[in-house]
N, CA, C and O atoms as a GROMACS GRO file, in nm:
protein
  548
    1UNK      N    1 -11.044  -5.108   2.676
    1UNK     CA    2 -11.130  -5.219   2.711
    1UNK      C    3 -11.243  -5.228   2.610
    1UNK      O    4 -11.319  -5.135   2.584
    2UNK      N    5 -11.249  -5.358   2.551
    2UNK     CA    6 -11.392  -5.348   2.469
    2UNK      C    7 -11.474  -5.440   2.507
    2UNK      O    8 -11.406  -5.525   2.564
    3UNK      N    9 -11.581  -5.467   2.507
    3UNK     CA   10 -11.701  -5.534   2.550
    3UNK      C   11 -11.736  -5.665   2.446
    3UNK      O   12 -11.822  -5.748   2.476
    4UNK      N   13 -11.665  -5.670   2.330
    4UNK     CA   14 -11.710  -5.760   2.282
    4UNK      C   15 -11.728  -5.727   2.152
    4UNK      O   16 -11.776  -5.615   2.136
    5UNK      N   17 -11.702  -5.796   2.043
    5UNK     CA   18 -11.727  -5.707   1.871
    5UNK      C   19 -11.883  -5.738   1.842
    5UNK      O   20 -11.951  -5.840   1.842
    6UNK      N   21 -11.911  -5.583   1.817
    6UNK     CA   22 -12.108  -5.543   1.830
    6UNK      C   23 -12.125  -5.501   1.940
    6UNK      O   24 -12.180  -5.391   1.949
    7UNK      N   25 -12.086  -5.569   2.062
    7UNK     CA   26 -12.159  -5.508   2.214
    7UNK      C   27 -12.091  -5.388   2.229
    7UNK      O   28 -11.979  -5.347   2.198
    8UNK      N   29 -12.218  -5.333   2.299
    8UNK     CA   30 -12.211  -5.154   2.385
    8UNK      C   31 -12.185  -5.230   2.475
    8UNK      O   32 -12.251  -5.333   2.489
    9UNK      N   33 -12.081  -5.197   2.558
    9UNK     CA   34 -12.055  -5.233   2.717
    9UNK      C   35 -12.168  -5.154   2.787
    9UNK      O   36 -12.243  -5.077   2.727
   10UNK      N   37 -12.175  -5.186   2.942
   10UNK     CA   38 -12.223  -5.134   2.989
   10UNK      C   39 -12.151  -5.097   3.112
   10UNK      O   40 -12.062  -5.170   3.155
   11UNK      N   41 -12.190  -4.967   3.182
   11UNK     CA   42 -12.108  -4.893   3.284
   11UNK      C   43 -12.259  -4.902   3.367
   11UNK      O   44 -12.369  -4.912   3.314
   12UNK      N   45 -12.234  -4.896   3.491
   12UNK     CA   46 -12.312  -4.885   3.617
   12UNK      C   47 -12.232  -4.784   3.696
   12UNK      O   48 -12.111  -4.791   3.717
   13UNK      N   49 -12.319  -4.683   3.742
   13UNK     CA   50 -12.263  -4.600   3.840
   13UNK      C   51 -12.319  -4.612   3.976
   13UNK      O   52 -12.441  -4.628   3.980
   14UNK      N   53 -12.268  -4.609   4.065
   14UNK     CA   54 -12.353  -4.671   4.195
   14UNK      C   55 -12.287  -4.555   4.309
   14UNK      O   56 -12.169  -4.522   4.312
   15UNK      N   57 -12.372  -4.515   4.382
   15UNK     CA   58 -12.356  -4.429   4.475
   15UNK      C   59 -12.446  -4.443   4.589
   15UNK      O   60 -12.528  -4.531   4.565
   16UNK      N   61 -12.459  -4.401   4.679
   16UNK     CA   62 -12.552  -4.438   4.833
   16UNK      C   63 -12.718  -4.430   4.801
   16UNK      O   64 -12.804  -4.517   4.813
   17UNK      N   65 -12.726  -4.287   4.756
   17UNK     CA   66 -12.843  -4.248   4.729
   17UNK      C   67 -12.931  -4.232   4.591
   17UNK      O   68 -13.049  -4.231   4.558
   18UNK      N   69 -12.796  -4.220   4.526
   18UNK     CA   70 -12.814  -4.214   4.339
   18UNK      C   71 -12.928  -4.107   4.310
   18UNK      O   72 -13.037  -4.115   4.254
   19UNK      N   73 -12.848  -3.986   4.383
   19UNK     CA   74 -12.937  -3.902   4.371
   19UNK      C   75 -12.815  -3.756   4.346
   19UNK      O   76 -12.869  -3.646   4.328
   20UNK      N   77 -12.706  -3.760   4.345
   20UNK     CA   78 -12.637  -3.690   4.288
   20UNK      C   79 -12.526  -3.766   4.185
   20UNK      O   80 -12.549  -3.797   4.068
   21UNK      N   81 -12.392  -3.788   4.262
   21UNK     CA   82 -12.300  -3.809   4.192
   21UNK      C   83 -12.318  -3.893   4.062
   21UNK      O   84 -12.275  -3.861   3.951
   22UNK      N   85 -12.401  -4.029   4.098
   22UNK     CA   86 -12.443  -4.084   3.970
   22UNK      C   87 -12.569  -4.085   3.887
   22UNK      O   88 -12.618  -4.169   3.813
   23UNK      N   89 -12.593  -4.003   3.912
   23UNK     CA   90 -12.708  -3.957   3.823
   23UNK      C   91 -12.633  -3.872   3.702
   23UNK      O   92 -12.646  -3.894   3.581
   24UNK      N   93 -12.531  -3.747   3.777
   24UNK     CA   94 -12.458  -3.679   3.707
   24UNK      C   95 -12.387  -3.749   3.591
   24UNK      O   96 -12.388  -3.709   3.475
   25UNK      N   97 -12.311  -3.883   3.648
   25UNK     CA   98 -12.199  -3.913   3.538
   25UNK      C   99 -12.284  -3.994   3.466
   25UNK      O  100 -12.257  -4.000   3.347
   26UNK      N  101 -12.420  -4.084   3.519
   26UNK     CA  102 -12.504  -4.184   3.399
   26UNK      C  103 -12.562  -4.049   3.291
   26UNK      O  104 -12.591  -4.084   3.176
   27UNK      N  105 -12.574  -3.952   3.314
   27UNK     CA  106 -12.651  -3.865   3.208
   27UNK      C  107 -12.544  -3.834   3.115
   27UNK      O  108 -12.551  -3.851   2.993
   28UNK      N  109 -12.425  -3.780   3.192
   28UNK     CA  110 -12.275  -3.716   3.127
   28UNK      C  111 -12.217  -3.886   3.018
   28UNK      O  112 -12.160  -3.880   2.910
   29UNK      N  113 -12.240  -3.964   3.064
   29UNK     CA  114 -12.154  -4.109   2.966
   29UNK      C  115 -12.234  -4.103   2.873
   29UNK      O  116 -12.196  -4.103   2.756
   30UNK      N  117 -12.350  -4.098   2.906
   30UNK     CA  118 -12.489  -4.127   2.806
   30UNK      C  119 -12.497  -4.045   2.705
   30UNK      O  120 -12.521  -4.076   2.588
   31UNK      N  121 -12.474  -3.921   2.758
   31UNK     CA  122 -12.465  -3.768   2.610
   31UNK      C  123 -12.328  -3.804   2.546
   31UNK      O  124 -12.333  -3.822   2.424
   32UNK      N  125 -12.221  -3.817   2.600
   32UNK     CA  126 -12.093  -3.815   2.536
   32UNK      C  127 -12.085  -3.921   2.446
   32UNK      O  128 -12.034  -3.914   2.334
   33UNK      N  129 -12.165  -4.076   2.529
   33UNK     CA  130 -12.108  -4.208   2.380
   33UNK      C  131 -12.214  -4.166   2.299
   33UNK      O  132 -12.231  -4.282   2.260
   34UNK      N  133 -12.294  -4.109   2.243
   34UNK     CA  134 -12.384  -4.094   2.151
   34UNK      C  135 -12.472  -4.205   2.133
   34UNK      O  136 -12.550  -4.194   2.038
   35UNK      N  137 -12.480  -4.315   2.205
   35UNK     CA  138 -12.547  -4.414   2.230
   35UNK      C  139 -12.413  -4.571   2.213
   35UNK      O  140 -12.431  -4.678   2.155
   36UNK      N  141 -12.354  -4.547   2.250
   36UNK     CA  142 -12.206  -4.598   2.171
   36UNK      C  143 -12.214  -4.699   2.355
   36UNK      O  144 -12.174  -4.813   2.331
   37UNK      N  145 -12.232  -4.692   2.436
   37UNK     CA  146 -12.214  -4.703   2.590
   37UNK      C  147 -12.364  -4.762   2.594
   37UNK      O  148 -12.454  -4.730   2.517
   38UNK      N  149 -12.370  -4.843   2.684
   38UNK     CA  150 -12.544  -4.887   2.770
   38UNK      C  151 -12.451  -4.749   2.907
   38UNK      O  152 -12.333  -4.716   2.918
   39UNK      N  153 -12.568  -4.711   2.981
   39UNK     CA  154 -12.568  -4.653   3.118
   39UNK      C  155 -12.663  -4.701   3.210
   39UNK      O  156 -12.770  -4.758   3.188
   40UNK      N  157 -12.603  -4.666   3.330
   40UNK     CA  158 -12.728  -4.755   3.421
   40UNK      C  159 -12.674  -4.678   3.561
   40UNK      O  160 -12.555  -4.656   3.584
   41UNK      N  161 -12.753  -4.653   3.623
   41UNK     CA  162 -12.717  -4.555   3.756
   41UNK      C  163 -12.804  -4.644   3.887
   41UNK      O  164 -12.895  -4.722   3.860
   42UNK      N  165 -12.767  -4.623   3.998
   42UNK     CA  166 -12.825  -4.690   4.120
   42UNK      C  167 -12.754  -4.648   4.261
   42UNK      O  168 -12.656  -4.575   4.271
   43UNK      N  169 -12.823  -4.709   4.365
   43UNK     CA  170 -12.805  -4.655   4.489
   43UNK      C  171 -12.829  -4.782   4.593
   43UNK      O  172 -12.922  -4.862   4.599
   44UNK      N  173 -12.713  -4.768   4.669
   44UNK     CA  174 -12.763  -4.872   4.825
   44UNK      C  175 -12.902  -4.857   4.891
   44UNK      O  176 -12.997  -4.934   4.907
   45UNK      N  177 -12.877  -4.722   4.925
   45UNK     CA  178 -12.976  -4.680   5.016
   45UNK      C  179 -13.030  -4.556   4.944
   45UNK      O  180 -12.992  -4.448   4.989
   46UNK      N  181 -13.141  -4.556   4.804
   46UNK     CA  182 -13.184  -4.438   4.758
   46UNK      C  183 -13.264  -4.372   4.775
   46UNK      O  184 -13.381  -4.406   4.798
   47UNK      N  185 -13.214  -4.246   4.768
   47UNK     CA  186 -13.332  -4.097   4.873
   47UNK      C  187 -13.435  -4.082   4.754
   47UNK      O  188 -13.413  -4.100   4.635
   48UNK      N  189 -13.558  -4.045   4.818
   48UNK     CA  190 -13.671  -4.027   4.737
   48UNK      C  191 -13.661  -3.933   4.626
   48UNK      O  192 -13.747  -3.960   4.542
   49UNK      N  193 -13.575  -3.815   4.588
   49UNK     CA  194 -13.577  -3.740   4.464
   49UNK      C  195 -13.391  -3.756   4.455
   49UNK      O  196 -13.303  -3.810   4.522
   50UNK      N  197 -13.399  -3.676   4.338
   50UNK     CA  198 -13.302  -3.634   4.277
   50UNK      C  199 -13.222  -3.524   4.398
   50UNK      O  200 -13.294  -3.479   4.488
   51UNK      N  201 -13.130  -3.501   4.394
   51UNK     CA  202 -13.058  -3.358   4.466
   51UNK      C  203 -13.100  -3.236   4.350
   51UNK      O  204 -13.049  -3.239   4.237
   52UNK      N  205 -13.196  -3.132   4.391
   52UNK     CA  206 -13.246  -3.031   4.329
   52UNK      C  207 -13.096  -2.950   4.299
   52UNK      O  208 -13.101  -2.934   4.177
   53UNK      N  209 -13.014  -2.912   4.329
   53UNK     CA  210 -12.918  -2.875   4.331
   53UNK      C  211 -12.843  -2.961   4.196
   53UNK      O  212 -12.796  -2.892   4.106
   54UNK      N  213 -12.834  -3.097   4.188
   54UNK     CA  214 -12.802  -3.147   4.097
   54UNK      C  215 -12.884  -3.127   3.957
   54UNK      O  216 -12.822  -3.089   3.857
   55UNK      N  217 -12.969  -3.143   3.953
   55UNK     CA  218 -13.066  -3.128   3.858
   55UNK      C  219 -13.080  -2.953   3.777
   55UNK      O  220 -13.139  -2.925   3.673
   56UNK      N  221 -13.000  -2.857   3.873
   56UNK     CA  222 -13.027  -2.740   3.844
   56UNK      C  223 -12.836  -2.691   3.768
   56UNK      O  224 -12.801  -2.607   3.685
   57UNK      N  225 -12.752  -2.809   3.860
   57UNK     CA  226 -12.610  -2.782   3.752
   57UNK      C  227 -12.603  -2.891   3.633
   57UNK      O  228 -12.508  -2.890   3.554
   58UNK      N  229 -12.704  -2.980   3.624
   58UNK     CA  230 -12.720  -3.026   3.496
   58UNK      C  231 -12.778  -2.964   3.398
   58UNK      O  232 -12.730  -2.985   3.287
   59UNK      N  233 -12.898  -2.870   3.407
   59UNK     CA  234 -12.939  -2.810   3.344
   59UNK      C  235 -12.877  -2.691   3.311
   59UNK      O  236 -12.945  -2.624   3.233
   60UNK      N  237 -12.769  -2.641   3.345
   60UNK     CA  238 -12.663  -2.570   3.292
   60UNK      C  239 -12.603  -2.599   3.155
   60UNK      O  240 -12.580  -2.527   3.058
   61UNK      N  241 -12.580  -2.768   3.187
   61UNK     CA  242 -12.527  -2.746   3.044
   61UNK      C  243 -12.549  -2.833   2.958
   61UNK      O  244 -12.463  -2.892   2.893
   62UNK      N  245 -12.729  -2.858   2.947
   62UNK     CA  246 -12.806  -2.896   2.873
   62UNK      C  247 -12.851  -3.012   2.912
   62UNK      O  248 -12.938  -3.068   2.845
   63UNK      N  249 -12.800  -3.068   3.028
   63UNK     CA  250 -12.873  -3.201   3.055
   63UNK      C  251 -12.977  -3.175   3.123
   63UNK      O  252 -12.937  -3.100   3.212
   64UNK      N  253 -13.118  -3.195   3.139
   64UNK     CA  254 -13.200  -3.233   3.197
   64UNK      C  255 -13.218  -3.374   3.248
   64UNK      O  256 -13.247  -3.461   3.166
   65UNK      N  257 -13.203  -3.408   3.381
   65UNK     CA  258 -13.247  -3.508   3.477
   65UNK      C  259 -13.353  -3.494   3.597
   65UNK      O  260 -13.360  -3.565   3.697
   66UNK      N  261 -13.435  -3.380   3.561
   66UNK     CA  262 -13.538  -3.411   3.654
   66UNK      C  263 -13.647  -3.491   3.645
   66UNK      O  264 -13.744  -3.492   3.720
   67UNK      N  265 -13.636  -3.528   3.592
   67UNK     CA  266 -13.726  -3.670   3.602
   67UNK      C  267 -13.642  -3.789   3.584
   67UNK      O  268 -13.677  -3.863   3.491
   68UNK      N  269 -13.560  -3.817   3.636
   68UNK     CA  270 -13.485  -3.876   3.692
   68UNK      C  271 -13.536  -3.963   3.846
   68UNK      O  272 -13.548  -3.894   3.947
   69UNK      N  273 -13.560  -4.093   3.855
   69UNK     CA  274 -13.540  -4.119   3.994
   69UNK      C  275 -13.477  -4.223   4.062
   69UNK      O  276 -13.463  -4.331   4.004
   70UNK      N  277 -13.441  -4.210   4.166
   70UNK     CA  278 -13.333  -4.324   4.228
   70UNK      C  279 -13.375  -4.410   4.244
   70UNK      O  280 -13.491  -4.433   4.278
   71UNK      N  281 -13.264  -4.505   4.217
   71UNK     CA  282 -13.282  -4.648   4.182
   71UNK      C  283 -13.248  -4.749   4.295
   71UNK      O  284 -13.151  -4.709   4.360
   72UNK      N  285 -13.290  -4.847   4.331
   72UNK     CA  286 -13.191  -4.942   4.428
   72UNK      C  287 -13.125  -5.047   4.373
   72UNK      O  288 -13.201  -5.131   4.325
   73UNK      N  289 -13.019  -5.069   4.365
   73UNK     CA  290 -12.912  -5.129   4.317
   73UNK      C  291 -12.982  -5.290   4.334
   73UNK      O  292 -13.026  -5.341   4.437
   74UNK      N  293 -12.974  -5.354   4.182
   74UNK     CA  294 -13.017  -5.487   4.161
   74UNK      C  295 -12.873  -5.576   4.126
   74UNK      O  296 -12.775  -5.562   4.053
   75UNK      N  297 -12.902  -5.637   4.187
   75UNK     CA  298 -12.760  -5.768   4.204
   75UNK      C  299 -12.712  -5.789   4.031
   75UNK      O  300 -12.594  -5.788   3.998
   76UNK      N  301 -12.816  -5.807   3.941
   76UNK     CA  302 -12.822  -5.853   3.838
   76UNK      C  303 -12.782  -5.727   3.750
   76UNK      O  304 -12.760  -5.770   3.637
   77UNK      N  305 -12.766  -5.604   3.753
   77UNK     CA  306 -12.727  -5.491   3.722
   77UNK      C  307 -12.606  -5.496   3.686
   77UNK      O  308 -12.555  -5.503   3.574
   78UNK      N  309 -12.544  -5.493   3.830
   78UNK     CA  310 -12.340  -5.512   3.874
   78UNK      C  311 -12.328  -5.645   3.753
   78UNK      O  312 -12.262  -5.623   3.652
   79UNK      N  313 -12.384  -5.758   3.769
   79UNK     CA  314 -12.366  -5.909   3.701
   79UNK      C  315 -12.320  -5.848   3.595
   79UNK      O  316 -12.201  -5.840   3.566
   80UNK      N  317 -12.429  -5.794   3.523
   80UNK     CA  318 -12.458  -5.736   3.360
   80UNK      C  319 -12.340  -5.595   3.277
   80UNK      O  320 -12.306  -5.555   3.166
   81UNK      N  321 -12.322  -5.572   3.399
   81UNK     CA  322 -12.169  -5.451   3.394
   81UNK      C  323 -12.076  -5.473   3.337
   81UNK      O  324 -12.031  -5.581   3.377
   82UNK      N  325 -11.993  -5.415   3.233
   82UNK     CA  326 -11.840  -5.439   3.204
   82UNK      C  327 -11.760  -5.338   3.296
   82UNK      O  328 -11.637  -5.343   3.294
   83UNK      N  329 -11.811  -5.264   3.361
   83UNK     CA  330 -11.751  -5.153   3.423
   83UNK      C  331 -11.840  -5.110   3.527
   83UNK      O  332 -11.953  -5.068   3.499
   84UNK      N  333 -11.795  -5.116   3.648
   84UNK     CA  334 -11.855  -5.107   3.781
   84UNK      C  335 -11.793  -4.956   3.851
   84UNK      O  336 -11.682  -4.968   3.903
   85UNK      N  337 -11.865  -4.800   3.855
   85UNK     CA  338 -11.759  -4.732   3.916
   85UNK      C  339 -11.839  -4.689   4.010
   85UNK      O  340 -11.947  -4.632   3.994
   86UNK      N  341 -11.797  -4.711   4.088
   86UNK     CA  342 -11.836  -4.645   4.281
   86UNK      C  343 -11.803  -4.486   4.313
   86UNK      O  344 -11.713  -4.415   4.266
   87UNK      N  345 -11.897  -4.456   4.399
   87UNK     CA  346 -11.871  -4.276   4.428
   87UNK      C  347 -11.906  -4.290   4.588
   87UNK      O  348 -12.018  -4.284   4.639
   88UNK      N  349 -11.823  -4.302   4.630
   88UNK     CA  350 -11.856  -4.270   4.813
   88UNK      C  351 -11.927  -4.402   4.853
   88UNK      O  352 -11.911  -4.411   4.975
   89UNK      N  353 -11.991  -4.497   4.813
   89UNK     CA  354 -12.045  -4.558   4.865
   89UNK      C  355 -12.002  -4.674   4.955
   89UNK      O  356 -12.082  -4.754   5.002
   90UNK      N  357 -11.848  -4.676   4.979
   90UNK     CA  358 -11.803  -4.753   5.068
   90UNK      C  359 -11.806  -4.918   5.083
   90UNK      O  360 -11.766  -4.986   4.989
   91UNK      N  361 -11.856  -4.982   5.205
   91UNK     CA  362 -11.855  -5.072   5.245
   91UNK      C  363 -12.077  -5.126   5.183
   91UNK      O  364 -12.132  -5.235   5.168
   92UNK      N  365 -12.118  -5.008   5.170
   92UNK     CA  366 -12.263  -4.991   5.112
   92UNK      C  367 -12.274  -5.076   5.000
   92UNK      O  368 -12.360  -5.164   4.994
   93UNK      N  369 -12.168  -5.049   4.884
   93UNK     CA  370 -12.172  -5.097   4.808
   93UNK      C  371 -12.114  -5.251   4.707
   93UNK      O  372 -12.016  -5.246   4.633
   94UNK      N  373 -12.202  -5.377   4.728
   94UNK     CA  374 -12.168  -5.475   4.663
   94UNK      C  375 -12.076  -5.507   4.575
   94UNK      O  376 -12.087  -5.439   4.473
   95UNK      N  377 -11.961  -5.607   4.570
   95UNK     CA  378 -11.851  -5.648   4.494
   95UNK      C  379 -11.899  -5.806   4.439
   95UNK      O  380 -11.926  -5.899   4.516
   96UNK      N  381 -11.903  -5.811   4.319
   96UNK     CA  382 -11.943  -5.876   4.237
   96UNK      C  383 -11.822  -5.932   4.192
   96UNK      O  384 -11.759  -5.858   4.116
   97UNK      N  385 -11.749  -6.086   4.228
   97UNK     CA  386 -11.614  -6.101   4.148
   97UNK      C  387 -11.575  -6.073   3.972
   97UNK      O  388 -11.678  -6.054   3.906
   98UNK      N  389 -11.499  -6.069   3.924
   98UNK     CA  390 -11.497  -6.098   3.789
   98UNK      C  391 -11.497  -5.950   3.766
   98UNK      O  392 -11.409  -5.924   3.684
   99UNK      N  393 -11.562  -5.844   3.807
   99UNK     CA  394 -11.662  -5.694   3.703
   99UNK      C  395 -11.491  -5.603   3.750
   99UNK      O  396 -11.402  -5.625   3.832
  100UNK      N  397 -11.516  -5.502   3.649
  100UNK     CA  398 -11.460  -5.405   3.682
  100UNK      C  399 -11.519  -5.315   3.737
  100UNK      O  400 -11.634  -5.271   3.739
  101UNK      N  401 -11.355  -5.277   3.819
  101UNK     CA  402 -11.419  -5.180   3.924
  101UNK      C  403 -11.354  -5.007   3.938
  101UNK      O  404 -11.231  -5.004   3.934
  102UNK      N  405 -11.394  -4.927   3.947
  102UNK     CA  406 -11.336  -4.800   3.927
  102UNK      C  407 -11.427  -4.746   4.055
  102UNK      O  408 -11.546  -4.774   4.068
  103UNK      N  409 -11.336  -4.648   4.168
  103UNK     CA  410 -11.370  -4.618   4.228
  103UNK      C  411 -11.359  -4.426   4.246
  103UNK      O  412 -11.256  -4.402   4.309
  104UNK      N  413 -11.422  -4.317   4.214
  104UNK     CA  414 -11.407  -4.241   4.153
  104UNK      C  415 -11.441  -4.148   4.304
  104UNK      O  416 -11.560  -4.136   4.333
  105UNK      N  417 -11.346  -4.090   4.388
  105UNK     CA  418 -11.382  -4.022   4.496
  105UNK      C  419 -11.387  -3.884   4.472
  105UNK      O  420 -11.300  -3.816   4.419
  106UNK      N  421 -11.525  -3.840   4.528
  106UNK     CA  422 -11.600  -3.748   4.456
  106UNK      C  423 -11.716  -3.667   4.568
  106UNK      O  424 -11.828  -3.709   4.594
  107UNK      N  425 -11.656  -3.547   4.619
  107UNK     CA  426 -11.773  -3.506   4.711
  107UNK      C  427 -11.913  -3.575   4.730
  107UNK      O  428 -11.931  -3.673   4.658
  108UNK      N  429 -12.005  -3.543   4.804
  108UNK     CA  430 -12.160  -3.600   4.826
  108UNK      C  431 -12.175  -3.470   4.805
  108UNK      O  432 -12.111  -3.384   4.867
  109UNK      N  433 -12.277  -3.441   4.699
  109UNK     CA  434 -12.359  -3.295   4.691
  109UNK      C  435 -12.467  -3.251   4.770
  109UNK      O  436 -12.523  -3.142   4.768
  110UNK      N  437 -12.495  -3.374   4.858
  110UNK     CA  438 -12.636  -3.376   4.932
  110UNK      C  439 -12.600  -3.184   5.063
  110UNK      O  440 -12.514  -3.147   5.143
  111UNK      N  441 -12.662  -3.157   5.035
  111UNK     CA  442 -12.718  -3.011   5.084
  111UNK      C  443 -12.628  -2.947   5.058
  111UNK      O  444 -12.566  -2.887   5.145
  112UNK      N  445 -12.594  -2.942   4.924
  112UNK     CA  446 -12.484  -2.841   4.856
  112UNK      C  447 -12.568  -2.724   4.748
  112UNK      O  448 -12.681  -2.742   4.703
  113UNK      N  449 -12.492  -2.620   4.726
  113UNK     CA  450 -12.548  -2.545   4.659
  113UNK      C  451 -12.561  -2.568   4.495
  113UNK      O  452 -12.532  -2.680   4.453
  114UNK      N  453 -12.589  -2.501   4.433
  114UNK     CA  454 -12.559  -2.512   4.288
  114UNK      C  455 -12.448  -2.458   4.261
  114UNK      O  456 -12.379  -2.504   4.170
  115UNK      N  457 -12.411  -2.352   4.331
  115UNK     CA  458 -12.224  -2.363   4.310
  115UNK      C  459 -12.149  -2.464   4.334
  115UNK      O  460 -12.069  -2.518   4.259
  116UNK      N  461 -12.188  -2.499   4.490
  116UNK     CA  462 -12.098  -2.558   4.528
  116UNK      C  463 -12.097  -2.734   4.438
  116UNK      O  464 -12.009  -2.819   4.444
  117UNK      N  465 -12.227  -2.740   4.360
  117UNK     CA  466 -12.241  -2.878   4.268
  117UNK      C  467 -12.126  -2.846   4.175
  117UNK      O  468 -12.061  -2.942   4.135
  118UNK      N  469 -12.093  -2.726   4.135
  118UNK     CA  470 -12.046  -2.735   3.987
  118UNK      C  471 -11.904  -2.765   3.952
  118UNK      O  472 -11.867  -2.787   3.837
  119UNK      N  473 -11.824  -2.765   4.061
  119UNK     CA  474 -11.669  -2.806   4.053
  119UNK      C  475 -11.708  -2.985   4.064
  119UNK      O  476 -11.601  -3.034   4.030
  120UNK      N  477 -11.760  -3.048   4.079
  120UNK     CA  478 -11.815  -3.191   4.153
  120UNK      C  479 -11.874  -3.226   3.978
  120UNK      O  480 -11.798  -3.291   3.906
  121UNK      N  481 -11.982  -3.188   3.932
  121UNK     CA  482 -11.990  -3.164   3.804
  121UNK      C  483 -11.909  -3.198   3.723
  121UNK      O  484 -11.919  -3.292   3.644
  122UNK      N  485 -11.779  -3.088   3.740
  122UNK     CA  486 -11.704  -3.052   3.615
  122UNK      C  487 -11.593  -3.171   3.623
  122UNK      O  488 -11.521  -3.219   3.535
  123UNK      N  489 -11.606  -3.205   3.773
  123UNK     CA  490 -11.482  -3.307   3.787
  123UNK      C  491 -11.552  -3.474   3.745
  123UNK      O  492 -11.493  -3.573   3.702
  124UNK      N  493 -11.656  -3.460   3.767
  124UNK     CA  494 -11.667  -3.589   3.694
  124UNK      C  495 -11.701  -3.594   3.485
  124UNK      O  496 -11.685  -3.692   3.412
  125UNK      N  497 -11.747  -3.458   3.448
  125UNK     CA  498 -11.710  -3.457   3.310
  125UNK      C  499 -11.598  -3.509   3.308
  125UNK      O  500 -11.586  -3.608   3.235
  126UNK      N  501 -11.497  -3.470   3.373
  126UNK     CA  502 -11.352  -3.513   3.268
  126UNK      C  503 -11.315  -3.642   3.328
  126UNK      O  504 -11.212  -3.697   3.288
  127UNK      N  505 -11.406  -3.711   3.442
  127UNK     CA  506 -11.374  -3.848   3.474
  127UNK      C  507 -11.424  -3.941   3.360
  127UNK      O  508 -11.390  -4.056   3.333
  128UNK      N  509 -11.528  -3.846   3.295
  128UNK     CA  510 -11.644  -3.949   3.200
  128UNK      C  511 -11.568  -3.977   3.057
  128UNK      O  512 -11.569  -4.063   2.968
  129UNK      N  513 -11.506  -3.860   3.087
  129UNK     CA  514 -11.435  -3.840   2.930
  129UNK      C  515 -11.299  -3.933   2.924
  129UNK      O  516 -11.269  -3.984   2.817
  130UNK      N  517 -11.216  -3.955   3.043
  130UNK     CA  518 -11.110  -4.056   3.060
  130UNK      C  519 -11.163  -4.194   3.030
  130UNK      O  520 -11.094  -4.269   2.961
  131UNK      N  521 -11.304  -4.244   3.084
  131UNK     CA  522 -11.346  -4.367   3.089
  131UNK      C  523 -11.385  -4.379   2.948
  131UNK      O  524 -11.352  -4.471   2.873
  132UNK      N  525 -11.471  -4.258   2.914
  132UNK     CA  526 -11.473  -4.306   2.754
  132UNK      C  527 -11.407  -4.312   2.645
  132UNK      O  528 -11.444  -4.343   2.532
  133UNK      N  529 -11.288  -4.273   2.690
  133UNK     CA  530 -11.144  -4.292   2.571
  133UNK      C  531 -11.067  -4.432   2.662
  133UNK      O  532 -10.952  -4.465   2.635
  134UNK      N  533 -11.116  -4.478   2.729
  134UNK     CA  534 -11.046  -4.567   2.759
  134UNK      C  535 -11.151  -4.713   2.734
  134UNK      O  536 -11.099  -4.823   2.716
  135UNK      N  537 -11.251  -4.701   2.735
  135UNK     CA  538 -11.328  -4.802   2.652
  135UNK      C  539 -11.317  -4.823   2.524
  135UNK      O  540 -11.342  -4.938   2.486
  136UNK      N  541 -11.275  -4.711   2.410
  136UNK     CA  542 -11.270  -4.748   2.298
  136UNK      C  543 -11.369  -4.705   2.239
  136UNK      O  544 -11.328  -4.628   2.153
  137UNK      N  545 -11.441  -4.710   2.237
  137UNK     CA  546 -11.624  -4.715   2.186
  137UNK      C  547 -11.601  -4.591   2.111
  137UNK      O  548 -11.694  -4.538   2.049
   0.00000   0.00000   0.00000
């Protein structure tokens, strides 16, 4: 899929709270395209911090996202998307005709450990890494 000759597509990750799962994969797309990707992360209903737990298996392996904070999902976001991918967020989350959509089912880390983040982690690295050989970029 390409976005257009010159355009960085852009990916939106959208999850309930946007306080784990997509925080994880907007940081993970963002390091991997080397700036090659726009990223953009958001939430239906977003919890006031980050999942500490998340923030502590990112910093494993070099990402820092604590200062990171959740976002609430703007209509005009999804619009602006070439690639729309959902994590748990269900019936929560807005369908925008026309966008692509990838729906990537993926534990909720919310009161999980830092172990228990890191298989959840590792499984969306290699989701990030499919999407970004499949954009092209």
């Amino acid at each position: 899929m390409s976005a257009g000759l010159g355009r960085r597509p852009l990916v939106l990750f959208m999850c309930t709270h946007n306080a784990g799962r997509s925080q994880m994969a907007a940081a993970l797309l963002a390091r991997e395209s080397g700036g090659r990707v726009r990223v953009a992360s958001a939430g239906s209903q977003p919890a006031s911090e980050v999942n500490p737990s998340v923030v502590a298996a990112m910093a494993e392996i070099g990402l820092d996202i604590s200062q990171e904070v959740p976002k609430r999902l703007a209509g005009r976001q999804a619009e602006a998307a070439d690639v729309v991918v959902t994590m748990g967020c269900g019936d929560a989350c807005p369908v925008f005709p026309g966008k692509r959509y990838l729906d990537w089912e993926l534990p909720d880390p919310a009161g999980l450990t830092v172990e228990q983040v890191r298989p959840i982690r590792d499984e969306i690295t290699r989701l990030v890494a499919g999407l970004l050989a499949e954009l092209g970029t």
